[in-house]
C-alpha positions as CSV (number, residue, x, y, z in Angstrom):
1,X,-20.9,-44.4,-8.3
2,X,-17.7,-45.6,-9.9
3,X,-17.0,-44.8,-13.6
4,X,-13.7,-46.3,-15.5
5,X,-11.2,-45.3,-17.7
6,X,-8.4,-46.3,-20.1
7,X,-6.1,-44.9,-22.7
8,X,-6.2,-45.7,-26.2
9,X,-3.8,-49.2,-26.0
10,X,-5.7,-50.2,-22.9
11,X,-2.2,-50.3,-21.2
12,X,-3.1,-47.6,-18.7
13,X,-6.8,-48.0,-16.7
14,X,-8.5,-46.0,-13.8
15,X,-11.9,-45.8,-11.6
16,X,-13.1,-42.6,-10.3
17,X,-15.9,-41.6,-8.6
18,X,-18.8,-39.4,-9.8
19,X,-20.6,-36.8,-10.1
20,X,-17.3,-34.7,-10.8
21,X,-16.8,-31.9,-8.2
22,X,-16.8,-29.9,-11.8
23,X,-16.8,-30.6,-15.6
24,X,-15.7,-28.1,-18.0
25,X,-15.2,-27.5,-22.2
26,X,-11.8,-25.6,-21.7
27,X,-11.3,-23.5,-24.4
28,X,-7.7,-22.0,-23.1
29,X,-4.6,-21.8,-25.9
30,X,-2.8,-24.5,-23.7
31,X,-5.7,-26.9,-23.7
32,X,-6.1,-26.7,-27.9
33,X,-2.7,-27.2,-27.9
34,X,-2.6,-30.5,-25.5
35,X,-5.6,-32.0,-27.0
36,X,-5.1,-30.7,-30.6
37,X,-8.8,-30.1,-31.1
38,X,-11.1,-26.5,-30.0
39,X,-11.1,-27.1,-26.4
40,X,-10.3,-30.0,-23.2
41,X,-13.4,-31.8,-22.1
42,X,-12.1,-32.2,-18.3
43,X,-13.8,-33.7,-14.9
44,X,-12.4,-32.6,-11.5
45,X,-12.4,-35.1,-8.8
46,X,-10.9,-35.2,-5.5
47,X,-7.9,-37.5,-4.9
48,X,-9.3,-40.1,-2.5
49,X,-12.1,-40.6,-5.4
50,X,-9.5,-41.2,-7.8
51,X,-7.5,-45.0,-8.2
52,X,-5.2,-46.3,-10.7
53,X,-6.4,-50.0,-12.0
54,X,-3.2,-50.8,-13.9
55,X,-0.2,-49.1,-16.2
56,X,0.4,-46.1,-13.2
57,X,4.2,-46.7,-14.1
58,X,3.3,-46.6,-18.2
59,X,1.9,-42.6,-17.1
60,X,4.5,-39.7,-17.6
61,X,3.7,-35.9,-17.2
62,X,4.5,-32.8,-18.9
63,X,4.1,-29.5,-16.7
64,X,4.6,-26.2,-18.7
65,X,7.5,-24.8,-17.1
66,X,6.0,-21.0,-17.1
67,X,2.6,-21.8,-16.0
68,X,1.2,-22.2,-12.5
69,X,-1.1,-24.4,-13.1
70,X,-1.3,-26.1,-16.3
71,X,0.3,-29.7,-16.5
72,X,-0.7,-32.9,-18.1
73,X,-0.5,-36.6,-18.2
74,X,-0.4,-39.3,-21.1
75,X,0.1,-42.7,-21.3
76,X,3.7,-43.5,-22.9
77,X,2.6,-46.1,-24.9
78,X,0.0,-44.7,-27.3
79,X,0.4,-40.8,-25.9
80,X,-3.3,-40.7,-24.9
81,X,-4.0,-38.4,-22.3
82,X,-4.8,-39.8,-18.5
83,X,-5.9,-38.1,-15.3
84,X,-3.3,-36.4,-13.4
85,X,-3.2,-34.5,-10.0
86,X,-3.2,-30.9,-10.0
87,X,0.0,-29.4,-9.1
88,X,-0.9,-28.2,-5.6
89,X,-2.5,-32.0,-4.9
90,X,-6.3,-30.2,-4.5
91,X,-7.5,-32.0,-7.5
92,X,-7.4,-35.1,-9.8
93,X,-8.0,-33.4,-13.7
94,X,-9.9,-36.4,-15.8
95,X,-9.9,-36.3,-19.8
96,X,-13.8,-36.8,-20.2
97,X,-12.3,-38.6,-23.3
98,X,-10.7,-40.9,-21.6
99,X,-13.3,-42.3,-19.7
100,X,-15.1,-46.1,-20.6
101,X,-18.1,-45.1,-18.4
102,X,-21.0,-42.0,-19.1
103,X,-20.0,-40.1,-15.9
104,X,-24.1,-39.3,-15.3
105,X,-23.6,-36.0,-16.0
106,X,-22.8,-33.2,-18.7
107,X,-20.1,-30.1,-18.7
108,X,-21.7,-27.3,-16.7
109,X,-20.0,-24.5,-18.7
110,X,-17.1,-23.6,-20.9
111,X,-14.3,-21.5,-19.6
112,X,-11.9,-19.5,-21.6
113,X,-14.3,-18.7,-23.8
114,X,-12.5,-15.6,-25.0
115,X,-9.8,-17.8,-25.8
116,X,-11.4,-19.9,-27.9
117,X,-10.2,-20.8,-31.9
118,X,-11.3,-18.6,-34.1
119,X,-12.5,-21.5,-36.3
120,X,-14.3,-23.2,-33.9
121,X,-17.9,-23.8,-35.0
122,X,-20.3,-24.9,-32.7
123,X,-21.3,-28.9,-33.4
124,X,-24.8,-28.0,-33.3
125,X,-24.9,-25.9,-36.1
126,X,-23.2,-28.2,-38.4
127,X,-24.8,-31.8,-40.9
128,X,-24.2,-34.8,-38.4
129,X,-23.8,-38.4,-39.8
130,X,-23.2,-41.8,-37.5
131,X,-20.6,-42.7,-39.4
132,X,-17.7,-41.2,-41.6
133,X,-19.5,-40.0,-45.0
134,X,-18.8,-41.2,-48.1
């Protein structure tokens, strides 16, 4: 099954297939800091599952320079973040936030979990509303 995907202005669009190989909650320093919130919501795909519908050229990256591994893409038009291949080409990283589609499936586990803010409250234990409250 094929989900879709799209940044904020709609300017840059994928499809990807599912299930992901994994889907995490990353609660690493590095992934607060990209996402500005307690942790990255991320699906790992393979490459060959992975297509870009339009706005490829609208994508630029950012790899930290000290880190092995860590890297990410957003869309230059509205700074959302988009899928991007992994540094050693192994792996196509996909902002769960990003997607259009329900992927079928839910994150599997949270990694980092040592890392995570010292703030961060779980959402289950807080009042939910549908809408902002008054």
């Amino acid at each position: 099954m094929k989900v879709h995907g799209s940044c904020l202005c709609k300017t840059v669009q994928y499809e990807v297939e599912v299930p992901f190989v994994r889907f995490v909650y990353c609660h690493c320093s590095r992934c607060r800091k990209a996402t500005g919130s307690a942790h990255a919501a991320n699906g790992f795909a393979k490459p060959e599952h992975f297509r870009w519908i339009q706005g490829e050229s609208a994508v630029k990256r950012y790899d930290v320079p000290e880190a092995k591994r860590f890297g990410l893409q957003f869309c230059s038009h509205c700074g959302s973040k988009v899928p991007h291949l992994t540094r050693d080409g192994a792996g196509i990283v996909i902002p769960a936030g990003s997607l259009d589609d329900d992927p079928g499936m839910r994150p599997q586990r949270a990694i980092y979990w040592g890392s995570r803010a010292e703030w961060f409250t779980d959402s289950s234990d807080l009042p939910r509303h549908d809408a902002m409250p008054e």
